[in-house]
N, C-alpha and C positions, 0 to 999 in steps of 0.2 A: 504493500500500500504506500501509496508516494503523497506526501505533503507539500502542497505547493504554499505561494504568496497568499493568494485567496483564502484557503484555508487558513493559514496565519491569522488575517486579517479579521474571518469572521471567527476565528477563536480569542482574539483580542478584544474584539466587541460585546461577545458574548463573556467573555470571562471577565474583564475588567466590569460590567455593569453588572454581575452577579454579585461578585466581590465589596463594592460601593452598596448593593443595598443589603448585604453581609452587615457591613460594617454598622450601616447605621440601623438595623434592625439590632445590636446590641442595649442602646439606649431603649427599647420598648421592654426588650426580655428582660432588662435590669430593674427598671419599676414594675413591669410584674412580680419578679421574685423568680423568674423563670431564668436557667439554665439555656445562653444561645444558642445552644447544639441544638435544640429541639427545630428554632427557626429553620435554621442549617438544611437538616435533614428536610421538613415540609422543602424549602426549595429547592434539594436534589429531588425530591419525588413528581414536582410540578414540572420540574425539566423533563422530564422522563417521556417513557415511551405511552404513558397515558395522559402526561400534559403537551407539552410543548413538540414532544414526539423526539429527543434526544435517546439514542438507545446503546445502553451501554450494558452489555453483558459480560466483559473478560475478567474472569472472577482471578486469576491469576494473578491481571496488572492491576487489579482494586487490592487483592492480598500485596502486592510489592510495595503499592503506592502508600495502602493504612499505614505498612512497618514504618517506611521512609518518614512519614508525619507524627507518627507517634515518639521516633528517634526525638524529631525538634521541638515536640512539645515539652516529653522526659528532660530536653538539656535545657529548655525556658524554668521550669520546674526546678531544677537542682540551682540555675545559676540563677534564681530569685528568692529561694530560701532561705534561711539565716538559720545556722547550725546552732545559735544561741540559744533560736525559740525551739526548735526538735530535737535538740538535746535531753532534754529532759526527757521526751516523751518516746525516743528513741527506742528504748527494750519494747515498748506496748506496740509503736509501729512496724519495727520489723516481727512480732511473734505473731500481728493481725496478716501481715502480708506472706506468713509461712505456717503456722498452726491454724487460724485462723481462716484461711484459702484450702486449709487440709479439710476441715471439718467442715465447711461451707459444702465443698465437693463434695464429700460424702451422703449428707444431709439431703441437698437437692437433686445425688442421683441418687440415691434410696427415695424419695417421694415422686420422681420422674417416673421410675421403673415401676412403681407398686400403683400408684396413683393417675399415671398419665398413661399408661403402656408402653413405654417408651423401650425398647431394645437397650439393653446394658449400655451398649458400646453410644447411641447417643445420649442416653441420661447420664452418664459420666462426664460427656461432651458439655453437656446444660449446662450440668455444676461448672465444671471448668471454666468454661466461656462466662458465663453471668458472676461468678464468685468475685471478680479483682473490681474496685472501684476506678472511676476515671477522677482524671486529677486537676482536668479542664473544669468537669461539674461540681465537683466539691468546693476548685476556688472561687469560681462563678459567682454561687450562693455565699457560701461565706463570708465574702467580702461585705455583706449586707449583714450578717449578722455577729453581733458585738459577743467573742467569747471568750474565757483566760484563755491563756496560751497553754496548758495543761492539755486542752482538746483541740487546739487550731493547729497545734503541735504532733500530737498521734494522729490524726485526720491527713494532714498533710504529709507525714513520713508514710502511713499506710499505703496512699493512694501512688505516690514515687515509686514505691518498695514491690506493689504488689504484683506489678504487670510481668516483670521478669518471671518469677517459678509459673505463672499460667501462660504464660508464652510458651513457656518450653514442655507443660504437660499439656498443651493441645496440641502440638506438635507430635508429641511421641504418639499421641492418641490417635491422629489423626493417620500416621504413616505405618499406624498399625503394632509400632513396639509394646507395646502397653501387654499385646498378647501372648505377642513373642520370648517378653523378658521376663517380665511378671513384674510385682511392686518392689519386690529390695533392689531389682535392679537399676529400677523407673527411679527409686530413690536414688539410688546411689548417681545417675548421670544429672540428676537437678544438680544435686548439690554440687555435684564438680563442674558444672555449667556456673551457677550460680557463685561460688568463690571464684571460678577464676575470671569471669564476666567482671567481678567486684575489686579484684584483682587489679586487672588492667586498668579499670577508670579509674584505682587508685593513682598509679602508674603516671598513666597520661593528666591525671588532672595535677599530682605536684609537678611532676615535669615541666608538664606546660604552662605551672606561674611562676617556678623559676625562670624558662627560657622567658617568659614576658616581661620581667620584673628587667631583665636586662640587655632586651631589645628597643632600638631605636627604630620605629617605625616611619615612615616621612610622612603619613597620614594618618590622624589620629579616625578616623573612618574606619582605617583597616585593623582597628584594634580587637572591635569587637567581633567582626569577619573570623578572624585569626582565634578568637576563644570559642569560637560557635564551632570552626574546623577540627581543635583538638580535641570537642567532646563526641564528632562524629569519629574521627580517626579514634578513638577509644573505643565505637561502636563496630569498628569494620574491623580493628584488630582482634577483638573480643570473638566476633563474627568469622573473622579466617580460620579460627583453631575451634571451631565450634565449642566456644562457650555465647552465655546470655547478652549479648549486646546491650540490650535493654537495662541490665544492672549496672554495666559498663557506663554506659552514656550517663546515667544519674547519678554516678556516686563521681566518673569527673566532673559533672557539672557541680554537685555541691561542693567538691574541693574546690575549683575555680572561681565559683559566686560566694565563697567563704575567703580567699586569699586578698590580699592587698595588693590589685592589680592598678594599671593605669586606667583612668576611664572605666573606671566601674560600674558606675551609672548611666553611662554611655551605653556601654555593655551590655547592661538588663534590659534596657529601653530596648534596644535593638532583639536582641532574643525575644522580648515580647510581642515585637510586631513581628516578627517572623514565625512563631510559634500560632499566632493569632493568622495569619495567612494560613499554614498548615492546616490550623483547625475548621476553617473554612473549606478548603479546596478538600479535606477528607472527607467533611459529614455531606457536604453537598454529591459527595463519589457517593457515598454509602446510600444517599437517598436516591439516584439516577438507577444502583446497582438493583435496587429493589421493586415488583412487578405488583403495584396494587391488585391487579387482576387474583395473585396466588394469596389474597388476604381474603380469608372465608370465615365464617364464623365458627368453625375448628378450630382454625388457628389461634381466632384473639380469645378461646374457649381455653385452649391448653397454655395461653400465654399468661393469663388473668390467672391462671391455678396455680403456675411456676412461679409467678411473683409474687405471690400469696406465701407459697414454700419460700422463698430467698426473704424476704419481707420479714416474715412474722414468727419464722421457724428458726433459718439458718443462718440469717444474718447475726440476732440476738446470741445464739448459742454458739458463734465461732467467735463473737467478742466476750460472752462471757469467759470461755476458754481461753480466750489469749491473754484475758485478764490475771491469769494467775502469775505472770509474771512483773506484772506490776499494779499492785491489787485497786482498785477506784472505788468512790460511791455507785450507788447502785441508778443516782438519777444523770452521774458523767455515762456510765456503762449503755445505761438504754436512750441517749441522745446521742452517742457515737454507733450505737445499732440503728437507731431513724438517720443517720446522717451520712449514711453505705452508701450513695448516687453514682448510678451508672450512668455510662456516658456512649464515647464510640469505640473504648475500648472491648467492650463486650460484642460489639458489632463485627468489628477487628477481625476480633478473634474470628469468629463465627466466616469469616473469609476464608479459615484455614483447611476445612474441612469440605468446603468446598471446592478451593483449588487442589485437592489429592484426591479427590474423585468417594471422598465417604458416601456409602447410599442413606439415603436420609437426610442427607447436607445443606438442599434448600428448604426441606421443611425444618431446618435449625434454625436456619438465617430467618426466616421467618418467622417463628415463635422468639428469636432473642430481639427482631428490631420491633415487634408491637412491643414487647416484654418492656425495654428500655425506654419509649414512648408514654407508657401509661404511670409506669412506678415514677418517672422522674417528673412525669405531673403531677402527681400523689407527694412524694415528697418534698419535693426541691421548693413549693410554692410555701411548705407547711411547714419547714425550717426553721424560722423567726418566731412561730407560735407554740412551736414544742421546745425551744431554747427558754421560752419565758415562762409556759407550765408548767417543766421539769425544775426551774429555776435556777437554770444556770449561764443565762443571759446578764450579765454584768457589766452595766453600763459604766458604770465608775472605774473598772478597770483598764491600765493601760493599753491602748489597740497601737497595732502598726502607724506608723506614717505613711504619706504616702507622699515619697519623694519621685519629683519631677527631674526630667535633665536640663531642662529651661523653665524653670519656675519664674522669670523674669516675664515672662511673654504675655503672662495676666497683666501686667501694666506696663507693654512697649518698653523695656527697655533691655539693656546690654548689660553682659560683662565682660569687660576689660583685662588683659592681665601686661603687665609694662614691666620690664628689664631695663634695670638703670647700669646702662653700661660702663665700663671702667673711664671713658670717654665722656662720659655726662656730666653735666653741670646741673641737673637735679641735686647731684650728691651735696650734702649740708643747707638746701631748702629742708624748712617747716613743710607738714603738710597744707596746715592755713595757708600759710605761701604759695600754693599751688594758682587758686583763686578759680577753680573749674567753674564752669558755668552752674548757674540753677540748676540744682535737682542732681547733678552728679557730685558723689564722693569719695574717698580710699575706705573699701570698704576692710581691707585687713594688706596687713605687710608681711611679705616672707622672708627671713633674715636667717642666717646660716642653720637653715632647716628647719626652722625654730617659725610658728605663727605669731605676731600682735595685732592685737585691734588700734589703731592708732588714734593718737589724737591732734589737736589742733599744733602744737607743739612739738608733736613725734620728729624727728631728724633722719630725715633719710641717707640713706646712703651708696655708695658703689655696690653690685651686686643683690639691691634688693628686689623683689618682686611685689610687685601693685596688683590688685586685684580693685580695679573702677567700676561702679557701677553708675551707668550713663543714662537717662533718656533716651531712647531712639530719635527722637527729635535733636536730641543737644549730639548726638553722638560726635559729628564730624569735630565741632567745635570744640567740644572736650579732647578727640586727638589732638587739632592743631595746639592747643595750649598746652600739652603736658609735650608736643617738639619744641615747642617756643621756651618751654623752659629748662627743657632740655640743653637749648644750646646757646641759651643767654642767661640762664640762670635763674635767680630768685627777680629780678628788674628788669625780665625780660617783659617787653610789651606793658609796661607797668596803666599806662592811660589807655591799653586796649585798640590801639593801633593797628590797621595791618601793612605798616613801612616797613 
């Protein structure tokens, strides 16, 4: 099949205005309290071979393409994190996303198999695919609802944590090992998937803020390029020795969004819109993937039961269980069991078994995408008001910031950064002496590595570093003044002249 200009052209049309009303359908799902995947998904399905008439069935390149976006959402996820706040909760998230994903599975394929009829081999598939939370939905919601960090903390390592070991048991499931090898042995290649996947992104993520820490880049652009590259190169070297890529990718990203890099903030801002592109260009694949026509009322029959069983059964009892190693109240316990939200990672999944030819594989896909549709309307809207019933919505307590990389741009204006060089006649002005125009001032001085806040009096000197903050309006004229006095001094221009 050959791609011409044309085709370009109306793939750029069509995808750049999907994308645009992507975006700005976030500000709707957010004052609903809804989850944007959901959006997502309704306009992959409107594209489809029953709306628009887009027809896209290669379950193979939808399986390559979910990994590839899940990769960059996994390293948005790690390099926005703060190991500060998941520290703590650290034991409870990794035992949710390994005991917890164990008993989930079992749970919803023993109610599959007895309850749904479901053939062994896909009621195992259920559990697997539906047990791992997504990490898009979790944060979505969350961010609306005010919680300690005690729970925004296990919530968030969970959903990181969780996708690596069910990646790798839908996989064995799917290609048939499960039957082949039996469980100790199914056990024994997670785990060695899984350390040494964790392994590598240990690897790659100090690695790569060493080598960043003392590289000079000529474009501060390519910084965060370069950190987004070594959490993939974590992901593909993980991936070459068949270990979890997946673990890989997240645990260098949390090294790396934990290190003291250049442009850090830079950084995240950037991973987040790319991570946010991903999320977009996946859920809208997974809703084109999908054939309203194969959605009967069997389906959303056995889809409403399975979520019934993950919901009220097996979610509860794989958090009570992973509890035991870091014991909670019983009203943190059953508000991290309402707050399990699937996303497209159980979608994802459910690709897998599709692209290696399982019999039963579209009627999976099918019972996990209503499955995902309906619970994460059920919950994700009811978040805020089971936080506040439970009572463990704590407005008084500390919440995240939320820092911008241009926080100046709510009121036009600039920041500045000026090197007084050895050549300057800045050096021994006052900073009053400067006399910037209205509205701009030295908002701090950097002096042999060391920050001050300066004041009117402060003494500059050879080698210091200015950080001005200008009006965009004043900006020009605030440069010309601090050259002017650069190279005339403290009396340079003193009546404001431009001789």
């Amino acid at each position: 099949m050959t791609f011409d200009v044309n085709q370009l052209d109306s793939f750029l049309l069509v995808g750049a205005a999907v994308t645009l009303l992507a975006i700005l359908a976030v500000r709707a799902t957010a004052i609903a309290g809804l989850p944007s995947l959901l959006l997502y998904l309704l306009m992959g399905v409107a594209l489809g071979e029953s709306g628009v008439g887009i027809v896209f069935d290669d379950v193979e390149l939808a399986h390559a393409l979910g990994f590839g976006a899940l990769a960059l959402i996994l390293a948005e996820g790690g390099l926005t994190t703060s190991w500060r706040v998941v520290r703590p909760s650290m034991r409870l998230g990794v035992s949710l996303a390994t005991i917890g994903v164990a008993v989930s599975v079992a749970t919803i394929a023993v109610g599959a198999h007895f309850l749904l009829g479901l053939p062994w081999e896909l009621a195992i598939l259920l559990g697997a695919v539906t047990s791992p939370t997504d990490a898009a939905a979790v944060f979505s919601v969350l961010r609306v609802v005010p919680l300690p960090r005690r729970l925004t903390g296990a919530l968030e390592a969970e959903s990181g944590l969780n996708d690596a070991p069910t990646v790798v048991l839908v996989g064995l499931i799917s290609t048939g090992a499960l039957a082949e090898e039996g469980l100790a042995t199914i056990g024994g290649i997670i785990v060695f998937e899984l350390a040494v996947g964790a392994l590598s992104g240990l690897v790659f993520g100090v690695g790569g803020a060493w080598v960043m820490r003392r590289i000079a880049l000529p474009s501060s652009g390519l910084y965060p390029i370069a950190v987004l590259c070594l959490t993939l190169l974590a992901y593909g070297a993980a991936a070459a020795v068949h270990a979890s890529g997946f673990a890989a990718v997240y645990v260098a990203a949390l090294v790396l969004g934990n290190s003291e890099l250049p442009h850090r903030v830079a950084t995240r801002s950037f991973a987040e819109g790319v991570a946010s592109l991903a999320q977009i260009g996946l859920f809208v694949m997974l809703g084109l993937l999908l054939s309203p026509a194969r959605i009967t009322a069997e389906i959303v029959g056995l889809a409403l039961v399975a979520g019934l069983i993950l919901t009220f059964v097996a979610r509860p009892l794989s958090v009570l269980v992973s509890a035991i190693v870091r014991p909670m109240g019983r009203r943190d316990l059953a508000f991290i069991s309402w707050a399990g939200l699937r996303g497209a990672v159980p979608i994802v999944l459910a690709t897998i078994p599709l692209a290696e030819g399982v019999e039963g594989a579209e009627r999976l896909f099918d019972i996990v995408f209503v499955m995902v549709v309906i619970y994460t309307l059920l919950t994700g809207p009811t978040l805020p008001l089971a936080a506040r019933w439970l009572g463990v919505s704590q407005r008084s307590e500390p919440r995240g910031l939320d820092v911008e990389a241009a926080p100046l741009e709510r009121i036009a204006a600039d920041l500045l950064q000026v090197t007084i060089s050895p050549n300057s006649r800045m050096h021994g002005v006052e900073v009053g002496e400067l006399r910037l125009p209205k509205g701009a001032s030295v908002a701090m001085v950097i002096r042999d590595g060391e920050t001050l806040v300066p004041e009117k009096r402060t003494v500059l000197r050879h080698a210091d570093d200015l950080l001005v903050v200008t009006p965009r309006k004043c900006r020009e004229a605030t440069e010309e003044r601090l050259r002017q006095v650069s190279a005339g001094g403290r009396l340079a221009q003193w009546l404001g002249d431009d001789d």
